[in-house]
PQR file with spaces between the fields and no chain letter, atoms N, CA, C, O and H, PARSE charges and radii, in Angstrom:
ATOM       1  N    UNK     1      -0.763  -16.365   -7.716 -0.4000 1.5000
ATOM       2  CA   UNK     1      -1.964  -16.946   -7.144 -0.0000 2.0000
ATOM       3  C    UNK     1      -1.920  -18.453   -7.347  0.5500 1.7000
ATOM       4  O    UNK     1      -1.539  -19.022   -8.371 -0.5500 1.4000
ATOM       5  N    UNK     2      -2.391  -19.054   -6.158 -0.4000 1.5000
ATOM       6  CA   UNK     2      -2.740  -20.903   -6.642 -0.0000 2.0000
ATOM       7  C    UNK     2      -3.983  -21.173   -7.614  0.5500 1.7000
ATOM       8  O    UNK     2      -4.330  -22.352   -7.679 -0.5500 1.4000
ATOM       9  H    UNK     2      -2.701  -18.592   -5.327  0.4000 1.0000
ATOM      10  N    UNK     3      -4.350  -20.700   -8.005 -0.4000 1.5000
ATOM      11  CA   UNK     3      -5.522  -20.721   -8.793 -0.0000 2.0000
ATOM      12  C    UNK     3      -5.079  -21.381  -10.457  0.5500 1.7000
ATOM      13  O    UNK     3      -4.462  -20.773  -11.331 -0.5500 1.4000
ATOM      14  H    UNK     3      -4.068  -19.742   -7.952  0.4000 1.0000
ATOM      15  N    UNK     4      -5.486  -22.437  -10.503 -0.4000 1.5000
ATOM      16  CA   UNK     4      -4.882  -22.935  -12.045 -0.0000 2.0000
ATOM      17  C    UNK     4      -5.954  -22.654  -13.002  0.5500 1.7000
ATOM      18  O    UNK     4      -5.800  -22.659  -14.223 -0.5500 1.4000
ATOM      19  H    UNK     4      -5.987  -22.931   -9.793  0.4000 1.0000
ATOM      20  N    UNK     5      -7.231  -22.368  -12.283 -0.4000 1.5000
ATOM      21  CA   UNK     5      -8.414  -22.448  -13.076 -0.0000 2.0000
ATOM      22  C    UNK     5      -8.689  -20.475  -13.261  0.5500 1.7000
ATOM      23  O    UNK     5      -8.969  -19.758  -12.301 -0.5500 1.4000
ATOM      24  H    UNK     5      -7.356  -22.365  -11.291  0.4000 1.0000
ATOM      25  N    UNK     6      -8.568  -20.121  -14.272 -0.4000 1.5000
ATOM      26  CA   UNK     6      -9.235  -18.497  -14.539 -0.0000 2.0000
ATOM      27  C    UNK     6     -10.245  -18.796  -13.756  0.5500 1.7000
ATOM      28  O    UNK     6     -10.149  -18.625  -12.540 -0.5500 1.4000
ATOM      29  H    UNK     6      -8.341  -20.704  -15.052  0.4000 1.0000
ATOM      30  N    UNK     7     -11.217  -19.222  -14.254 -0.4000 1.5000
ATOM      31  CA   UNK     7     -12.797  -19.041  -13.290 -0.0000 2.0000
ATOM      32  C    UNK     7     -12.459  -18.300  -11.942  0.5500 1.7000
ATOM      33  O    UNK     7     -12.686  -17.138  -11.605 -0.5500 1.4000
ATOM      34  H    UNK     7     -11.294  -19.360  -15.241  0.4000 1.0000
ATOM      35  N    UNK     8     -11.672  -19.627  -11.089 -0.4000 1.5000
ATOM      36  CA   UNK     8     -11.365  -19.729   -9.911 -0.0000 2.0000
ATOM      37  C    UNK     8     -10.771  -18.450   -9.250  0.5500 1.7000
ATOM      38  O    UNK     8     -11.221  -17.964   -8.212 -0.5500 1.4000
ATOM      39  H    UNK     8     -11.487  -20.571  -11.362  0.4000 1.0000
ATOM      40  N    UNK     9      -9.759  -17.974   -9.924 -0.4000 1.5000
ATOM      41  CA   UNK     9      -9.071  -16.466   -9.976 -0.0000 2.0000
ATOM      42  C    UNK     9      -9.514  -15.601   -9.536  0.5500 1.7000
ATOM      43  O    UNK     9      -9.101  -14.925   -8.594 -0.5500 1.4000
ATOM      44  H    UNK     9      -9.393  -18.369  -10.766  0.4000 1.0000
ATOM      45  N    UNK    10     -11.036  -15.410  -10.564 -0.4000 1.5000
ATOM      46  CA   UNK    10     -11.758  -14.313  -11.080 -0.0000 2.0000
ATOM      47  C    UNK    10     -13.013  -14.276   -9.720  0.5500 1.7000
ATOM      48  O    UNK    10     -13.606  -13.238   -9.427 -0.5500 1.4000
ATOM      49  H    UNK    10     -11.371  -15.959  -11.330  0.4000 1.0000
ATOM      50  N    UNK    11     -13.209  -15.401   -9.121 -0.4000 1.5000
ATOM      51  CA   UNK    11     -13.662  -15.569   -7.843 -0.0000 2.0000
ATOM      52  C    UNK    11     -13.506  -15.212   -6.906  0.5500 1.7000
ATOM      53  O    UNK    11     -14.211  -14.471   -6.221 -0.5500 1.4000
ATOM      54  H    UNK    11     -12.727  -16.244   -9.359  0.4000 1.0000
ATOM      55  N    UNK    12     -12.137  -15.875   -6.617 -0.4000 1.5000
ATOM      56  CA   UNK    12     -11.362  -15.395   -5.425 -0.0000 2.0000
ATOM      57  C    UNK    12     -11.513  -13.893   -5.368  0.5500 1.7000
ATOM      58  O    UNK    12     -11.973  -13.390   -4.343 -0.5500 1.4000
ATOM      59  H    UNK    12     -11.564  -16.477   -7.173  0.4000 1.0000
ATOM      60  N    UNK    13     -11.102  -13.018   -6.559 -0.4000 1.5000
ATOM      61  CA   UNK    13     -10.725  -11.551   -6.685 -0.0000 2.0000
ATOM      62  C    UNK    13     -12.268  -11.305   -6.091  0.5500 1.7000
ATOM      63  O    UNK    13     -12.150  -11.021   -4.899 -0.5500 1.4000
ATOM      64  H    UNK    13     -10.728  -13.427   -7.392  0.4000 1.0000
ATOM      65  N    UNK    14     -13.273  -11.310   -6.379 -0.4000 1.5000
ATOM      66  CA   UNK    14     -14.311  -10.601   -6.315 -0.0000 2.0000
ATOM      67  C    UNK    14     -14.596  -11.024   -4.956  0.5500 1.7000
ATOM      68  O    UNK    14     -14.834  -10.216   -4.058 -0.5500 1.4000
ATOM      69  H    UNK    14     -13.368  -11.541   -7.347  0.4000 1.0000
ATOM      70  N    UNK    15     -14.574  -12.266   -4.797 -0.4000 1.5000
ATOM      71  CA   UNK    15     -15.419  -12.355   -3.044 -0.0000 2.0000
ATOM      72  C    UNK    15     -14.045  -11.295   -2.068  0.5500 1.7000
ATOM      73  O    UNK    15     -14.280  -10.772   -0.978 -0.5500 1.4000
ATOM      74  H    UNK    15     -14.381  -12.922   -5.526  0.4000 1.0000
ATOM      75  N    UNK    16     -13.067  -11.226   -2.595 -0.4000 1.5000
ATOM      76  CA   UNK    16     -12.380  -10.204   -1.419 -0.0000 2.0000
ATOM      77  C    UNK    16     -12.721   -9.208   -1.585  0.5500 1.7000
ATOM      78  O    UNK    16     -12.847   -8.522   -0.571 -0.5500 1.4000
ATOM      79  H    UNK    16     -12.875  -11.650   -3.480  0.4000 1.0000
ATOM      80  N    UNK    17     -13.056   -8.575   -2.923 -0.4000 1.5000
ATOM      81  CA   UNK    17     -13.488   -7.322   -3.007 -0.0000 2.0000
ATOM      82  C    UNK    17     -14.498   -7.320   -2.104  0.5500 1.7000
ATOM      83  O    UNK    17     -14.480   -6.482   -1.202 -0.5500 1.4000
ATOM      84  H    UNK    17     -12.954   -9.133   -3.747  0.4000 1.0000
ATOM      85  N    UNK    18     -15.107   -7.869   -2.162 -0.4000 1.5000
ATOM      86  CA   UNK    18     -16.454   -7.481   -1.674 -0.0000 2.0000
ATOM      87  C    UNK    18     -16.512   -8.255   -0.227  0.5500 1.7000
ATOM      88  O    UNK    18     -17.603   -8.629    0.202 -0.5500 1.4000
ATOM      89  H    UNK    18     -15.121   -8.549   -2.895  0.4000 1.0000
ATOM      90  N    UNK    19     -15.562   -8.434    0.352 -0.4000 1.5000
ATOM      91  CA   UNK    19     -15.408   -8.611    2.336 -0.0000 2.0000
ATOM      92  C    UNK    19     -14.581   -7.724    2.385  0.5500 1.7000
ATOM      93  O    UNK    19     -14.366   -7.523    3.580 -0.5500 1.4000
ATOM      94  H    UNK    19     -14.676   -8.129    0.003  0.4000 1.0000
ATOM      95  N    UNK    20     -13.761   -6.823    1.555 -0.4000 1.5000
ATOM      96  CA   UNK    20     -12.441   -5.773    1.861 -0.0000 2.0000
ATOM      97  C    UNK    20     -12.927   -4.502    1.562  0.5500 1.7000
ATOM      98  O    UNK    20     -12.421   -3.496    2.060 -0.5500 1.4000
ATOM      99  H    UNK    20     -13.936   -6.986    0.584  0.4000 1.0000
ATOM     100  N    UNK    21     -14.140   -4.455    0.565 -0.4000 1.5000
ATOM     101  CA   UNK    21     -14.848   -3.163    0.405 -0.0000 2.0000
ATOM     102  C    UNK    21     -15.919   -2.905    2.091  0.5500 1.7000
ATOM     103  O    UNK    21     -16.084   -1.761    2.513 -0.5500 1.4000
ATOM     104  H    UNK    21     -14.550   -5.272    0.160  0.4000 1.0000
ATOM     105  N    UNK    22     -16.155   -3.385    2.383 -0.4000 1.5000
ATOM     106  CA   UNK    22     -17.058   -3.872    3.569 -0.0000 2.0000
ATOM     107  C    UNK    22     -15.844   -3.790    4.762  0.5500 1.7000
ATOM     108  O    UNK    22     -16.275   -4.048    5.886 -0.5500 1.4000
ATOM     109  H    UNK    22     -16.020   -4.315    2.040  0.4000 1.0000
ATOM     110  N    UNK    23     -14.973   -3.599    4.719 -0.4000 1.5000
ATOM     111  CA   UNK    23     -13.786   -3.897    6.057 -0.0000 2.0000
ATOM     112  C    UNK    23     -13.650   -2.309    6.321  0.5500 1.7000
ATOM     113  O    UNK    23     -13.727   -1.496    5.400 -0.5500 1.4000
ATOM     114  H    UNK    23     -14.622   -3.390    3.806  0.4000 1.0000
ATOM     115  N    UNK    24     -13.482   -2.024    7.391 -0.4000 1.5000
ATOM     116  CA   UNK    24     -13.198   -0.637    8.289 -0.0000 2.0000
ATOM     117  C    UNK    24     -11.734   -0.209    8.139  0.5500 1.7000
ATOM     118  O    UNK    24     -11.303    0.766    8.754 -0.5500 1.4000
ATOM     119  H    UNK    24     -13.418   -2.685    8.139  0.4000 1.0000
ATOM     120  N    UNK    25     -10.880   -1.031    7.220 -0.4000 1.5000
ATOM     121  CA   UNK    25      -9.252   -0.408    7.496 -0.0000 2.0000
ATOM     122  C    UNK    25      -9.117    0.498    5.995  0.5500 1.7000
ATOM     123  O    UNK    25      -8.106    0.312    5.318 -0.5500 1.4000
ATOM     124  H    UNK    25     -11.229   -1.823    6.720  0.4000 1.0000
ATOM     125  N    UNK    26      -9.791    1.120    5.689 -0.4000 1.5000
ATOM     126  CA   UNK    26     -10.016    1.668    3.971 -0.0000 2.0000
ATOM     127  C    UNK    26      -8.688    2.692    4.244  0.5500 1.7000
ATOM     128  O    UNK    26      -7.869    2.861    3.340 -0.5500 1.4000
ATOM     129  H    UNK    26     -10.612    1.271    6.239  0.4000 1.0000
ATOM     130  N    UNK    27      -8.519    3.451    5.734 -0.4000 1.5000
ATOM     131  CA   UNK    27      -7.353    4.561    6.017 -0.0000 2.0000
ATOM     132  C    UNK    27      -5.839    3.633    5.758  0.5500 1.7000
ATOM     133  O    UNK    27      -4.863    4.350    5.538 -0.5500 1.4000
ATOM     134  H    UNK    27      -9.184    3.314    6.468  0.4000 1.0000
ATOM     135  N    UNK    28      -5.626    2.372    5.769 -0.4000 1.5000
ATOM     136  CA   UNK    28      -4.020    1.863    5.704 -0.0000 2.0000
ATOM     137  C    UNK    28      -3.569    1.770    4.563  0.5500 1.7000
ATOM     138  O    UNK    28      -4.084    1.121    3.653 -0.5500 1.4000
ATOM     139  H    UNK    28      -6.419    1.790    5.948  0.4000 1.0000
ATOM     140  N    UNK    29      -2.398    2.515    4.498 -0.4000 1.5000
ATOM     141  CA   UNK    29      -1.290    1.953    2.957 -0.0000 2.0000
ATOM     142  C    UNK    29      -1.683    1.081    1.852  0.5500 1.7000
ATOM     143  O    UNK    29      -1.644   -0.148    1.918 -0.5500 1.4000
ATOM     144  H    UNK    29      -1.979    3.042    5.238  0.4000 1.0000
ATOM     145  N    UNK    30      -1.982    1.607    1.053 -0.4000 1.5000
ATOM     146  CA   UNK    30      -2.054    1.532   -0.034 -0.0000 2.0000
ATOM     147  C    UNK    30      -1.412   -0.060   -0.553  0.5500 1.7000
ATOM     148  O    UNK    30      -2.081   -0.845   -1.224 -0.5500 1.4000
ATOM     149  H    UNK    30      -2.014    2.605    0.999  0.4000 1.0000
ATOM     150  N    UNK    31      -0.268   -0.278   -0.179 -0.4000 1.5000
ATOM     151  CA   UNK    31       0.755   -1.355   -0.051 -0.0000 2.0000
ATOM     152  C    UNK    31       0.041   -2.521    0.786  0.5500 1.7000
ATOM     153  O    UNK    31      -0.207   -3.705    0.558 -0.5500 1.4000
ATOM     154  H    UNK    31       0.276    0.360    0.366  0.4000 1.0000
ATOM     155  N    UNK    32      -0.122   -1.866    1.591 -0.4000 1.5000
ATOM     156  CA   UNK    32      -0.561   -2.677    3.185 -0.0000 2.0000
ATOM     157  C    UNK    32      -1.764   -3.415    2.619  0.5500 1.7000
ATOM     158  O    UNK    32      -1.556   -4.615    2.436 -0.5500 1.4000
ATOM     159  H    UNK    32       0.079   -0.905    1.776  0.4000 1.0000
ATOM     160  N    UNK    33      -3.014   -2.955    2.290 -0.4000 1.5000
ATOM     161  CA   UNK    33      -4.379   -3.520    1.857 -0.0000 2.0000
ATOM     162  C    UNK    33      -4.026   -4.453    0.525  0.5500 1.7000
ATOM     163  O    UNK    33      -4.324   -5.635    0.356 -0.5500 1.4000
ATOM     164  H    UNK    33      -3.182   -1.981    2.439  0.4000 1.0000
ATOM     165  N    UNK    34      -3.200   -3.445   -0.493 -0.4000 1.5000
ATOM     166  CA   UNK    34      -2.874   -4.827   -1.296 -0.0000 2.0000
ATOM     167  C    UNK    34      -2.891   -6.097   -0.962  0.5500 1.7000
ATOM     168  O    UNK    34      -3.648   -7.019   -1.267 -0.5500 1.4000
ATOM     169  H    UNK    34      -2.958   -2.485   -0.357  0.4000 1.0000
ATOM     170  N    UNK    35      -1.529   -5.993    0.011 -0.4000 1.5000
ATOM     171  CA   UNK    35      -0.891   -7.112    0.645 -0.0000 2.0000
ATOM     172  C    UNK    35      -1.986   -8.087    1.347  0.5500 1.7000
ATOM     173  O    UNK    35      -1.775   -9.296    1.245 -0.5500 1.4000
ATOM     174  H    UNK    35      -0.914   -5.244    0.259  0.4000 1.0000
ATOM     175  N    UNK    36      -3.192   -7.634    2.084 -0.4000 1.5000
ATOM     176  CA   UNK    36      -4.075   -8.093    2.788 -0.0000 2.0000
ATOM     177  C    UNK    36      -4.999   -8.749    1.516  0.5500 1.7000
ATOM     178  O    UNK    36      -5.187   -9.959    1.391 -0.5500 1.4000
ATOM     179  H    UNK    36      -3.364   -6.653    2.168  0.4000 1.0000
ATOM     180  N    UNK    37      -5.407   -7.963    0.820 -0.4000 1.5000
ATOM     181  CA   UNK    37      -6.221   -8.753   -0.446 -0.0000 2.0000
ATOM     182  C    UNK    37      -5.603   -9.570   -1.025  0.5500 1.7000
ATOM     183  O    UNK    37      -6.221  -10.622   -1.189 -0.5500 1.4000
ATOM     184  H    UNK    37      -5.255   -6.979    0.921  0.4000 1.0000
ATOM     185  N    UNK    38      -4.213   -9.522   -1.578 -0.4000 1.5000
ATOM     186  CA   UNK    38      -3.807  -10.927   -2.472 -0.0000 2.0000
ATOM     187  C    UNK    38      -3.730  -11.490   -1.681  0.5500 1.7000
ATOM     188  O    UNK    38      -4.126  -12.557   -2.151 -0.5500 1.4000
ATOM     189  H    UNK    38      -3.711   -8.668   -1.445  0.4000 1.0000
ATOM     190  N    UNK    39      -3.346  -11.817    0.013 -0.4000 1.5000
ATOM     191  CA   UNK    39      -3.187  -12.844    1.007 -0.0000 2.0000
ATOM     192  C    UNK    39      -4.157  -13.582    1.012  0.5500 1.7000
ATOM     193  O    UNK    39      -4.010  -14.803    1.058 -0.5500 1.4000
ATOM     194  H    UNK    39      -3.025  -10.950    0.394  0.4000 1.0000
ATOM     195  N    UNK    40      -5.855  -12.762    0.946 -0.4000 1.5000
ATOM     196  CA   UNK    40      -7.184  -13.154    0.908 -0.0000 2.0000
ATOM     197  C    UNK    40      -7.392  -14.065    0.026  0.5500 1.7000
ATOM     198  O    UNK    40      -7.957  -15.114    0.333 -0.5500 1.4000
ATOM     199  H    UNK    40      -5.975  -11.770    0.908  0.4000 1.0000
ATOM     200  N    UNK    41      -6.900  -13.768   -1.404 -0.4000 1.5000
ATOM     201  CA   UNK    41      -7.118  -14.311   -2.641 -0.0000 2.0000
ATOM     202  C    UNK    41      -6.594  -15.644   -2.719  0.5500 1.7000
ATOM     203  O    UNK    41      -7.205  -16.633   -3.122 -0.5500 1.4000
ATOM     204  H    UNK    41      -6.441  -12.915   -1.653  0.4000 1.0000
ATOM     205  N    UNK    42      -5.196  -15.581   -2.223 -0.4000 1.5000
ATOM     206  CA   UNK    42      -4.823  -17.017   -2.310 -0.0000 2.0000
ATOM     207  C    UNK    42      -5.364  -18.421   -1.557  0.5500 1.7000
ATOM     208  O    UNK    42      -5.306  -19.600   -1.905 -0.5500 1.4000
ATOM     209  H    UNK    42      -4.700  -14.777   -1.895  0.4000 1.0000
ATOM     210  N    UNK    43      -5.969  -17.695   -0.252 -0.4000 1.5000
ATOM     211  CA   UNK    43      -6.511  -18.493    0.487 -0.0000 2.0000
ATOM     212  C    UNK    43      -7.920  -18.835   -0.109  0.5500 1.7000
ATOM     213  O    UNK    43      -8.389  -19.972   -0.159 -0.5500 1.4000
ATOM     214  H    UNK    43      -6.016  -16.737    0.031  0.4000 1.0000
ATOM     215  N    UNK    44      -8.343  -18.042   -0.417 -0.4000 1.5000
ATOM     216  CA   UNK    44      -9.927  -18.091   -1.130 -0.0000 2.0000
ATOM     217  C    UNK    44      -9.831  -19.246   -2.180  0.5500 1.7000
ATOM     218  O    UNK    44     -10.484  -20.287   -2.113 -0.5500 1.4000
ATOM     219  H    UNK    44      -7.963  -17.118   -0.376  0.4000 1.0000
ATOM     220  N    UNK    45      -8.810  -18.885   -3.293 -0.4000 1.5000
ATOM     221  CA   UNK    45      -8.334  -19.641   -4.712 -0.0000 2.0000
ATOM     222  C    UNK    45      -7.809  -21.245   -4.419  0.5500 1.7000
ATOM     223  O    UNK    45      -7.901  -22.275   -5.087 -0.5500 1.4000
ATOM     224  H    UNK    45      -8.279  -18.039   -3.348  0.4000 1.0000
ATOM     225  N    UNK    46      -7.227  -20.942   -3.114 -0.4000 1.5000
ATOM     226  CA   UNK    46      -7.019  -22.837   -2.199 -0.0000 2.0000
ATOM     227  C    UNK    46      -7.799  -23.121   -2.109  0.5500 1.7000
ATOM     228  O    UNK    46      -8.219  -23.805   -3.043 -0.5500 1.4000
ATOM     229  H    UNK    46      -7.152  -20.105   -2.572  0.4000 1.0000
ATOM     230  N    UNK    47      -8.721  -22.878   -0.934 -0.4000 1.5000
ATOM     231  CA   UNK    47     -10.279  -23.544   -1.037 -0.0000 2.0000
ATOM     232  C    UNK    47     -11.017  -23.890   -1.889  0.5500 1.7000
ATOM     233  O    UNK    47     -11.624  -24.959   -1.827 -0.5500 1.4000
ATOM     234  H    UNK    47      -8.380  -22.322   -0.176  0.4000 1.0000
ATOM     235  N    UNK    48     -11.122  -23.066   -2.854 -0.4000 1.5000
ATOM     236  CA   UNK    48     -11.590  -23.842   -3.960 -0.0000 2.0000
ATOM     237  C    UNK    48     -11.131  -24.560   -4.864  0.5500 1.7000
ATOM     238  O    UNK    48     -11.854  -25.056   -5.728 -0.5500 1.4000
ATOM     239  H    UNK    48     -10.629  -22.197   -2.904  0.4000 1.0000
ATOM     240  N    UNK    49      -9.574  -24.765   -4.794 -0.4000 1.5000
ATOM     241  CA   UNK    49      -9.033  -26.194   -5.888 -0.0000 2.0000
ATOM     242  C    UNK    49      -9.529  -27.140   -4.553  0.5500 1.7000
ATOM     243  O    UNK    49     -10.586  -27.744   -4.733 -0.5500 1.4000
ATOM     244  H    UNK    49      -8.987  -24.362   -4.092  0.4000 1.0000
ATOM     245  N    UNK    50      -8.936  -27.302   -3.382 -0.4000 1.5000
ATOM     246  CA   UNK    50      -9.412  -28.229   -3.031 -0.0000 2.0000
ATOM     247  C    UNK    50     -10.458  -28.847   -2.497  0.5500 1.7000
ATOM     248  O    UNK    50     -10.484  -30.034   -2.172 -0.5500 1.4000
ATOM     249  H    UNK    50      -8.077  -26.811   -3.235  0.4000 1.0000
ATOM     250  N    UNK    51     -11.709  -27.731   -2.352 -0.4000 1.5000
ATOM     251  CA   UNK    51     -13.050  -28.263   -2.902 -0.0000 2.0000
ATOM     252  C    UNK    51     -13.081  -29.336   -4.140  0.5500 1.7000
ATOM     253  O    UNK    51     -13.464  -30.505   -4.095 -0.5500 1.4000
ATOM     254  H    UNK    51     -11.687  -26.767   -2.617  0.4000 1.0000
ATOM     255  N    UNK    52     -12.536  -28.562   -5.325 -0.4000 1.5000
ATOM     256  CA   UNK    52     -12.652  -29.233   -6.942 -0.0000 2.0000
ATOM     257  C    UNK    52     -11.974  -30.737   -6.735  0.5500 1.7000
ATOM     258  O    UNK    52     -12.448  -31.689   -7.357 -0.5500 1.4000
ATOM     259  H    UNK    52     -12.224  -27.612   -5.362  0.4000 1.0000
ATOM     260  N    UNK    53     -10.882  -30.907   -5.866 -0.4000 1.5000
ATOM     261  CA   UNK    53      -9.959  -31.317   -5.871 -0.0000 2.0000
ATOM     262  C    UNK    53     -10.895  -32.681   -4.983  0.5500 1.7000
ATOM     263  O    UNK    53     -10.753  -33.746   -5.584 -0.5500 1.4000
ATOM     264  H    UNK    53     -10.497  -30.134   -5.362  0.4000 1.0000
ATOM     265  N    UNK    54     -11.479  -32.759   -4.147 -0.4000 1.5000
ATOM     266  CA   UNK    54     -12.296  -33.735   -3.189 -0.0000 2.0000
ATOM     267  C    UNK    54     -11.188  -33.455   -1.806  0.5500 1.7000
ATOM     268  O    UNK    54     -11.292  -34.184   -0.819 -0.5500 1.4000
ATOM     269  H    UNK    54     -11.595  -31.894   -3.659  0.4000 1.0000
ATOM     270  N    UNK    55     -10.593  -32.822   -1.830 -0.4000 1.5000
ATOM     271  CA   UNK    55      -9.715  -32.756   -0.608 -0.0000 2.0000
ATOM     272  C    UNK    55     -10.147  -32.967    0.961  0.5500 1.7000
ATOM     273  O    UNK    55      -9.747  -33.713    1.854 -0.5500 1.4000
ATOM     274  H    UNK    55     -10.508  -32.230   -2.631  0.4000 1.0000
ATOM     275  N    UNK    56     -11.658  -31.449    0.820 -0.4000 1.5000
ATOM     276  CA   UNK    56     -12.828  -31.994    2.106 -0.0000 2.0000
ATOM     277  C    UNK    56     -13.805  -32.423    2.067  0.5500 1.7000
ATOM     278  O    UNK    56     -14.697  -32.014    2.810 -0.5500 1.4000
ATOM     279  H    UNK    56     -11.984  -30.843    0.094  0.4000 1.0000
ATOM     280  N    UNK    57     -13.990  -33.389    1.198 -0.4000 1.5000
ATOM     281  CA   UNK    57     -15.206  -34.588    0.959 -0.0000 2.0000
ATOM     282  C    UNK    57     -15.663  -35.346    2.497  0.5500 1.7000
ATOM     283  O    UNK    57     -16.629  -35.122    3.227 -0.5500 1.4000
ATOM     284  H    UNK    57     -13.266  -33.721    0.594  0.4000 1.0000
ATOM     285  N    UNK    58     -15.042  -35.882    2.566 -0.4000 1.5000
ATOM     286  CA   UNK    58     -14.922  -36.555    4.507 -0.0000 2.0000
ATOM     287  C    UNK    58     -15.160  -35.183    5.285  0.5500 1.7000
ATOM     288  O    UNK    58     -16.214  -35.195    5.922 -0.5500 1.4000
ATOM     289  H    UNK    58     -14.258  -36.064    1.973  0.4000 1.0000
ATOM     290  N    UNK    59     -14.445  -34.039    5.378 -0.4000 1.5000
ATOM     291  CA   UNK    59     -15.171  -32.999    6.578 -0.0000 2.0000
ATOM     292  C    UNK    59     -16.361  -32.826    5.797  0.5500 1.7000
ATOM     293  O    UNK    59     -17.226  -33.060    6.640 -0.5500 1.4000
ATOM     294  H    UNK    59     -13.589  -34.030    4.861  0.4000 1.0000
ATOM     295  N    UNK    60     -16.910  -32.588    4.818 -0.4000 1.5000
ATOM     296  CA   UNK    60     -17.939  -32.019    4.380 -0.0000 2.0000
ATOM     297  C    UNK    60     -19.430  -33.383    4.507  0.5500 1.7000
ATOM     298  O    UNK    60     -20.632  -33.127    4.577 -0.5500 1.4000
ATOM     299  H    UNK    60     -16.207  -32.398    4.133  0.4000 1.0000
ATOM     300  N    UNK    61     -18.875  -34.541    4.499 -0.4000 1.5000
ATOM     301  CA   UNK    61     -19.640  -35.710    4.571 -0.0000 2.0000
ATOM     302  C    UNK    61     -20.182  -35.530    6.144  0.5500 1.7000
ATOM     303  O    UNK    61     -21.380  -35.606    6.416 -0.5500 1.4000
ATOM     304  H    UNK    61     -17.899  -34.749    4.442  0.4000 1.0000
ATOM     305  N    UNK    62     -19.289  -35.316    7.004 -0.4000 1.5000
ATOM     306  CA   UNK    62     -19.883  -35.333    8.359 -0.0000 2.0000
ATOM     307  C    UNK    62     -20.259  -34.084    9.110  0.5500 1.7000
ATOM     308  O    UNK    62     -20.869  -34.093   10.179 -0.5500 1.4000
ATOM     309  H    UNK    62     -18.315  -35.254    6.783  0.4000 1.0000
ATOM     310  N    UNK    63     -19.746  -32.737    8.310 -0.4000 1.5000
ATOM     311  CA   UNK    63     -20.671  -31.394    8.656 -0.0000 2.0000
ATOM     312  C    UNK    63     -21.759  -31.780    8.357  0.5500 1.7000
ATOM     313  O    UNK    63     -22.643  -32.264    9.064 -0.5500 1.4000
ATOM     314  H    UNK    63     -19.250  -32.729    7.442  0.4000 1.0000
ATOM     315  N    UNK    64     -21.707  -31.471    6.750 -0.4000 1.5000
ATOM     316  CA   UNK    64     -23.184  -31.214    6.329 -0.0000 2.0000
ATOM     317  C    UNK    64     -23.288  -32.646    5.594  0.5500 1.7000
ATOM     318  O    UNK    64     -22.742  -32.768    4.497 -0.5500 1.4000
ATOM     319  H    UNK    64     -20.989  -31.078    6.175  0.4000 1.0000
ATOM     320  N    UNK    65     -24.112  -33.944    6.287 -0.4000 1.5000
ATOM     321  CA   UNK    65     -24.037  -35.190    5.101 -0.0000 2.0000
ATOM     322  C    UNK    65     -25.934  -34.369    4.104  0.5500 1.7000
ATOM     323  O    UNK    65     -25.977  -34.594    2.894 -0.5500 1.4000
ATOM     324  H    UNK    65     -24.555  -33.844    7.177  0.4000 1.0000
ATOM     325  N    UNK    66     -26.458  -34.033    4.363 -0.4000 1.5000
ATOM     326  CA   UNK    66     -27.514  -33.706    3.791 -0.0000 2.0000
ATOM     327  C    UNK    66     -27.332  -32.979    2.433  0.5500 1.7000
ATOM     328  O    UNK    66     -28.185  -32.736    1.580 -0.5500 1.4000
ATOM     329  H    UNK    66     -26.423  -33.850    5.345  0.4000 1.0000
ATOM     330  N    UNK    67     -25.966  -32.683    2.445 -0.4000 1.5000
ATOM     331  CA   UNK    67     -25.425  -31.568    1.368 -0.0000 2.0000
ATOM     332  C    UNK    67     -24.838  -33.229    0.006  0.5500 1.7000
ATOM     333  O    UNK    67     -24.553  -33.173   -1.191 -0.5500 1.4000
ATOM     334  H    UNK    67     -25.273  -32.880    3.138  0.4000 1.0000
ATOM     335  N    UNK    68     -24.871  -34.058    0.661 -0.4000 1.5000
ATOM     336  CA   UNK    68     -23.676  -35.564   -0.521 -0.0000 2.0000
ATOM     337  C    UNK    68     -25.292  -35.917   -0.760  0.5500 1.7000
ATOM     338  O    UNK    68     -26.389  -35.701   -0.244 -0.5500 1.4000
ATOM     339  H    UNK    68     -25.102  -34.104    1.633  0.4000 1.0000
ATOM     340  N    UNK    69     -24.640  -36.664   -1.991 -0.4000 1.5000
ATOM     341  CA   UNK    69     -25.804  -37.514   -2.783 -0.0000 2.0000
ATOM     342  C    UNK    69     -25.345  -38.953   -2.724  0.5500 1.7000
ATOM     343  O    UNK    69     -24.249  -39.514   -2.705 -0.5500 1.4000
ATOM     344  H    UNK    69     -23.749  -36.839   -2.410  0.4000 1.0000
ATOM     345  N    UNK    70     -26.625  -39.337   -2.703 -0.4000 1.5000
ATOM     346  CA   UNK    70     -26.349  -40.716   -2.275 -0.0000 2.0000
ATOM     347  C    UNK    70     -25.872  -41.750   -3.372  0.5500 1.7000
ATOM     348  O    UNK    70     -25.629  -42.916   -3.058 -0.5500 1.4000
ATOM     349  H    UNK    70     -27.515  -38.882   -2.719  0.4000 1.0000
């Protein structure tokens, strides 16, 4: 996992659980869903270093500027 931070890890794991417990493919391989959840995880565990990281400070300034402090 990219996740350097436990917290972050322990995040990632649960928000997939809980969009993969909720997903309609519960009948595929055993292997297969793994594969789909740690794929989830890593992407999840990116987003949030580079949240931490200021990476989308600028997209996030001009989505949401109501969300930055002045």
């Amino acid at each position: 996992m990219v996740a350097d931070d436990p917290g972050d890890a322990r995040a990632a794991e649960q928000a997939m659980a809980g969009i993969w417990s909720e997903f309609g493919f519960q009948g595929a391989p055993v292997h297969v869903l793994r594969m789909l959840a740690q794929a989830s995880e890593v992407g999840y565990a990116a987003a949030l270093r580079d949240l931490r990281e200021g990476a989308l400070d600028e997209e996030i300034r001009s989505w949401r500027p109501e969300l930055v402090q002045p």
